[in-house]
Wavefront OBJ file of the C-alpha trace (Angstrom):
o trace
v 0.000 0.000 0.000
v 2.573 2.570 1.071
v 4.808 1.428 -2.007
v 2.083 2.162 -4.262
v 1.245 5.398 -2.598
v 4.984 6.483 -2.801
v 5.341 5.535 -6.345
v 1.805 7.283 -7.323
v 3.071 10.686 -5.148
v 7.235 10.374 -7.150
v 4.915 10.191 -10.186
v 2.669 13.404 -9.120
v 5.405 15.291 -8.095
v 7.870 14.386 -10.899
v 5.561 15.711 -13.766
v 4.457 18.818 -11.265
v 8.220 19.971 -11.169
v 9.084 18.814 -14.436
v 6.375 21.408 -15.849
v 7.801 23.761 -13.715
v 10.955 23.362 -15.105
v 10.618 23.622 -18.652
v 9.562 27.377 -17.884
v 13.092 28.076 -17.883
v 15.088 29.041 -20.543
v 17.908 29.618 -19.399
v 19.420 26.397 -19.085
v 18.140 26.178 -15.730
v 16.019 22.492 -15.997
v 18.264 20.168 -14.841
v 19.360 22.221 -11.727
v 16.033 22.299 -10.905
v 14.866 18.803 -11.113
v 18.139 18.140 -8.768
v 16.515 20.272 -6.389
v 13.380 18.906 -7.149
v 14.743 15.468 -6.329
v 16.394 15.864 -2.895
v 13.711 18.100 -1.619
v 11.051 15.614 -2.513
v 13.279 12.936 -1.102
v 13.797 14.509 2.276
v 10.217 14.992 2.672
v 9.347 11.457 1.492
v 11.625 10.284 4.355
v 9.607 12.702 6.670
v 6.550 11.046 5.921
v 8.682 7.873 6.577
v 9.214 8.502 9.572
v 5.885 10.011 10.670
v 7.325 13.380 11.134
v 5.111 14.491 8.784
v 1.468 13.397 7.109
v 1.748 12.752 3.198
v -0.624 14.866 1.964
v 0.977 17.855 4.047
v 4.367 16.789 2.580
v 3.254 17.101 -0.809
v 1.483 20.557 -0.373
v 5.110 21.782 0.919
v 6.757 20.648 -1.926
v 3.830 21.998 -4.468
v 4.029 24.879 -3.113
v 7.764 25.660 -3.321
v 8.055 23.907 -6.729
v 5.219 26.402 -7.957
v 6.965 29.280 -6.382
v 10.185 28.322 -8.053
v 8.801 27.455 -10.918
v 6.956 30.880 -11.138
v 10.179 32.982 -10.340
v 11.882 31.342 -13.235
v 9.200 31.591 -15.359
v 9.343 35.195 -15.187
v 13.028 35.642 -15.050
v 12.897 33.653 -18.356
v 9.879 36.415 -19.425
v 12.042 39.216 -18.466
v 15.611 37.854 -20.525
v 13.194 37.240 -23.307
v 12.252 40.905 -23.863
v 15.460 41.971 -23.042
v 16.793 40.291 -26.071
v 14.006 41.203 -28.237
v 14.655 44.563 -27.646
v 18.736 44.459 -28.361
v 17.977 42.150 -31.674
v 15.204 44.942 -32.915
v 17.336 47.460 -32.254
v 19.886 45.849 -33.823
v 18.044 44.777 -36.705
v 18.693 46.479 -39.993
v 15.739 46.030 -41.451
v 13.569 47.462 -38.463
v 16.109 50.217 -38.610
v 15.246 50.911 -41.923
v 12.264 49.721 -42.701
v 10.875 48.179 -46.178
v 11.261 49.971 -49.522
v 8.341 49.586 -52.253
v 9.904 47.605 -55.086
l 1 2 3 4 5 6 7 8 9 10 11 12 13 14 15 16 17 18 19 20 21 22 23 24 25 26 27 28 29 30 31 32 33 34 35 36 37 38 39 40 41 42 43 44 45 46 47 48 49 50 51 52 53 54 55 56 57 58 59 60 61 62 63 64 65 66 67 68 69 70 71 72 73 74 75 76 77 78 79 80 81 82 83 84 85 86 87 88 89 90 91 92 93 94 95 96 97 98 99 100 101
């Protein structure tokens, strides 16, 4: 029972942080799911142990995966326009514009 509950929770939380990390893109995925990894596994060993309840180990680690994820997200937003900006400025074309043939 507890096996399957584990396995059904690793698979929950896996794909939870594993959206979470393909906000990102700034090559930040893998360090992520690292961090996913050992704090799901030192809450999983909480629950072990009976320091803590499942359901209120999982809502810990939702909620700082989603708060992660979130900051990321919008770091990712904020390079993103950055760049856009220096590669239209930089552009020739938008510099120029387009001449009627």
């Amino acid at each position: 029972m507890l096996r399957t509950q584990c396995s059904r929770v690793c698979h929950t939380a896996t794909e939870k942080g594993s959206r979470a990390d393909q906000s990102s893109g700034r090559g930040q995925g893998l360090n992520h799911a690292l961090d996913d990894v050992e704090k799901l596994v030192a809450l999983l060993l909480k629950v072990k142990t009976g320091e803590k309840p499942l359901d209120e180990a999982l809502q810990a680690y939702e909620d700082e995966v989603v708060a992660r994820g979130s900051k990321a997200a919008l770091g990712s937003l904020d390079d993103a326009e950055a760049n856009t900006k220096v590669q239209f400025a930089t552009n020739p074309l938008a510099q120029r514009g387009v001449q009627a043939a």
